[in-house]
N, C-alpha and C positions, 0 to 999 in steps of 0.2 A: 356877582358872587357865583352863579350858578355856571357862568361861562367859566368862567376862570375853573373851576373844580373839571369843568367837563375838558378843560386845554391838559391839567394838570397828570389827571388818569392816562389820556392819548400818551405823556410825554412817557408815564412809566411801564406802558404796553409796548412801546419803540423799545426800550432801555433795557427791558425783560427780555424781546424777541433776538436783539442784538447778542444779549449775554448767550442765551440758552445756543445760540447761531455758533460762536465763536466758541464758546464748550465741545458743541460737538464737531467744530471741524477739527480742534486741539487731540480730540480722542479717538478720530480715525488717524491723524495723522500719528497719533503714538504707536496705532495699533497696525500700521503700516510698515515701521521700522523695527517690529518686535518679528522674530521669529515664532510664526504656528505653526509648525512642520509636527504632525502627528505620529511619533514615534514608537506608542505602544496603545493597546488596546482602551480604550473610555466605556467600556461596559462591564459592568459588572454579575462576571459568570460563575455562575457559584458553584456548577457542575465541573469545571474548567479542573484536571489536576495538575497541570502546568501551573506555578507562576509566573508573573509577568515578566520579574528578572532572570528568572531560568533561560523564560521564550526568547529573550536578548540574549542571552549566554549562548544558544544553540544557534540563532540563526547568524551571528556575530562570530561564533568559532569556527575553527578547523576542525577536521576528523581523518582518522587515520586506520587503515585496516591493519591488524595483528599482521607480525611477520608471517606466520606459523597458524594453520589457522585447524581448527577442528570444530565439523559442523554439525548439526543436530537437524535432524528432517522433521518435519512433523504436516501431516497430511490431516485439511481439515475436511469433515463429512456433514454433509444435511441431514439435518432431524432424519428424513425418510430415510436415507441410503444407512443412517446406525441402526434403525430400526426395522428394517424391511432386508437388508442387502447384507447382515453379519454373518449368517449361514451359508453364503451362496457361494459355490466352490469356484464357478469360473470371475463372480466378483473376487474374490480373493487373491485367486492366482493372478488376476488386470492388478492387481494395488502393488502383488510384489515385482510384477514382471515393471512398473512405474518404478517401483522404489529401485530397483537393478538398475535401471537406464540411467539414473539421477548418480547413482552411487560411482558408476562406471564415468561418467562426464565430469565431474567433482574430482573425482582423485585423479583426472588428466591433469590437475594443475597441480604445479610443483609448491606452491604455495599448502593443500590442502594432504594435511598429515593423518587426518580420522575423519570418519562417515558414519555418524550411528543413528541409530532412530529412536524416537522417543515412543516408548510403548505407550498403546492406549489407556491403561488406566494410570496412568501420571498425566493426563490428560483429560481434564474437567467436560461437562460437555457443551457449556457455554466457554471456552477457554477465552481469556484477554492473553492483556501482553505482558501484563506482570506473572499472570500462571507460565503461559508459555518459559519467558525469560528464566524463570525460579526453576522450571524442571530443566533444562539447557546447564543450568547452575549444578545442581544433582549429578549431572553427567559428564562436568567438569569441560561444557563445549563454549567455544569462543564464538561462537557466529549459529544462530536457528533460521533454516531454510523452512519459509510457510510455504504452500502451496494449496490451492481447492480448483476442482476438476468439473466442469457440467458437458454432457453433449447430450444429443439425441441424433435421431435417424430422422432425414430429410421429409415432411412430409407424405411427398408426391410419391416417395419410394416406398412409405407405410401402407400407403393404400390402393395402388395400380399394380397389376401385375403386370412387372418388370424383372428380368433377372438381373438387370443392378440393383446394387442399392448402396446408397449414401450416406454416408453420417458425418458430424460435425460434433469438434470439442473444444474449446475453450479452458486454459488454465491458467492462471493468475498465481504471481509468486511474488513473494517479498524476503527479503535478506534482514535478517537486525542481529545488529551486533550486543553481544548479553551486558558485554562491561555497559556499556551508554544509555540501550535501547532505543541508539539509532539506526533509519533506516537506507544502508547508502544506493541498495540497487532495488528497484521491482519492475516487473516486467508482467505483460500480458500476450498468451500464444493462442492463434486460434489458425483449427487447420481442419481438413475434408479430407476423408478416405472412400474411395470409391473401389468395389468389390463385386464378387458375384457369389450368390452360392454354390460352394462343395462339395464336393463327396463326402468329406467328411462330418457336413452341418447334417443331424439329423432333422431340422426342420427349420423353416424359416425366422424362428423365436433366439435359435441358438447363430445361425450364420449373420442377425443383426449385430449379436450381442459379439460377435469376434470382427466386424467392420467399426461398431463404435471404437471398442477397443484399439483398432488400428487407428481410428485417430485421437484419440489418449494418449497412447504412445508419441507419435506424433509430434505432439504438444510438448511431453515433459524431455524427449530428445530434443526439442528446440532448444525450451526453456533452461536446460542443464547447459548447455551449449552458450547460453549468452552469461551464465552466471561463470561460466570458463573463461568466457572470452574478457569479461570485467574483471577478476582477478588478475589476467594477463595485464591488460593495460595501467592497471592501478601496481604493479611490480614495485616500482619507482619510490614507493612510499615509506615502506621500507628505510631508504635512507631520509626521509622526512618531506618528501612532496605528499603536501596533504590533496585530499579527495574533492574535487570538484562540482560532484553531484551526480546525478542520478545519468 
């Protein structure tokens, strides 16, 4: 009796092992012929203000620049430079002598019908893109040029005495169009001005501060220059060739 019980167990450990075998090879092979192609996001992001169908609606659509376009400038500043730099005349003069070069490069395209700028206090001082977008709206403009500007003067040139001196600027631009709030063109311009001091720098404080500035300029005469030259190429759309990307 005791064998037999002990044959009997063995027979149903085979019969189990068998089953449990043929289960799972049944459920890879189902899950082999299923499409898993991950199509949208599996986390859940509570910060996110996109939804998920939106994010498919944008990166699944076309987009198209206004025939007719009128733009909205708006220049963003660092805590320090709102706070240290609003007084300072030749700061001032560098921001309009930027806003002039942009405004001049802009209206070369036959596309671009107005150039205005977004005064500072319609302009929060943490601005997002819904402020932004919402004053561009006030101003009845179709497309908001961002833009933010850093350079310094070359180390070596701060502290040797040398009658060059060198500076570096960097400026970073983004284009969003107000109807959408998307963004079809951004660019990044970094460029070096080298100089000497003048006659007319009274000290070596002031001949930096007009080398930085030449390469500021610089930058936003690039920068202006490629936002020209993407309106040009994008012409076409107009009759319905949508936008390709950046």
């Amino acid at each position: 009796m005791k064998h037999l019980l002990l044959c009997l167990c063995a027979c149903a450990c085979i019969a189990t092992s068998c089953t449990t075998q043929h289960i799972g090879q049944a459920t890879a092979s189902d899950n082999a012929g299923s499409d898993t192609t991950i199509v949208q996001s599996l986390f859940n992001d509570r910060s996110s203000n996109i939804s998920e169908e939106n994010i498919q609606k944008i990166l699944d659509g076309s987009y198209r620049l206004p025939g007719r376009i009128r733009i909205a400038i708006v220049r963003l500043e660092s805590p320090r430079q709102q706070r240290y730099l609003w007084d300072d005349e030749n700061y001032m003069k560098n921001q309009e002598s930027y806003l002039d070069s942009l405004t001049v490069r802009l209206k070369s395209s036959p596309r671009v019908i107005a150039v205005e700028t977004i005064p500072d206090i319609m302009i929060s001082k943490s601005p997002t893109f819904t402020t932004l977008r919402e004053a561009a709206v006030r101003m009845q403009c179709d497309m908001v040029l961002v833009y933010s500007m850093k350079g310094d003067i070359y180390s070596r040139y701060k502290f040797f005495a040398s009658p060059d001196i060198k500076a570096f600027a960097t400026t970073q631009v983004l284009f969003m169009d107000v109807r959408t709030g998307l963004i079809p063109f951004s660019t990044t311009v970094t460029r070096d001005y080298l100089s000497r001091k003048s006659k007319e720098d009274m000290d070596n404080s002031q001949a930096q501060d007009r080398v930085l500035n030449g390469a500021g300029l610089a930058t936003v005469r690039d920068a202006g220059q490629r936002i020209a030259d993407f309106l040009a190429a994008r012409q076409g759309e107009v009759a319905g060739v949508t936008s390709a990307g950046h």
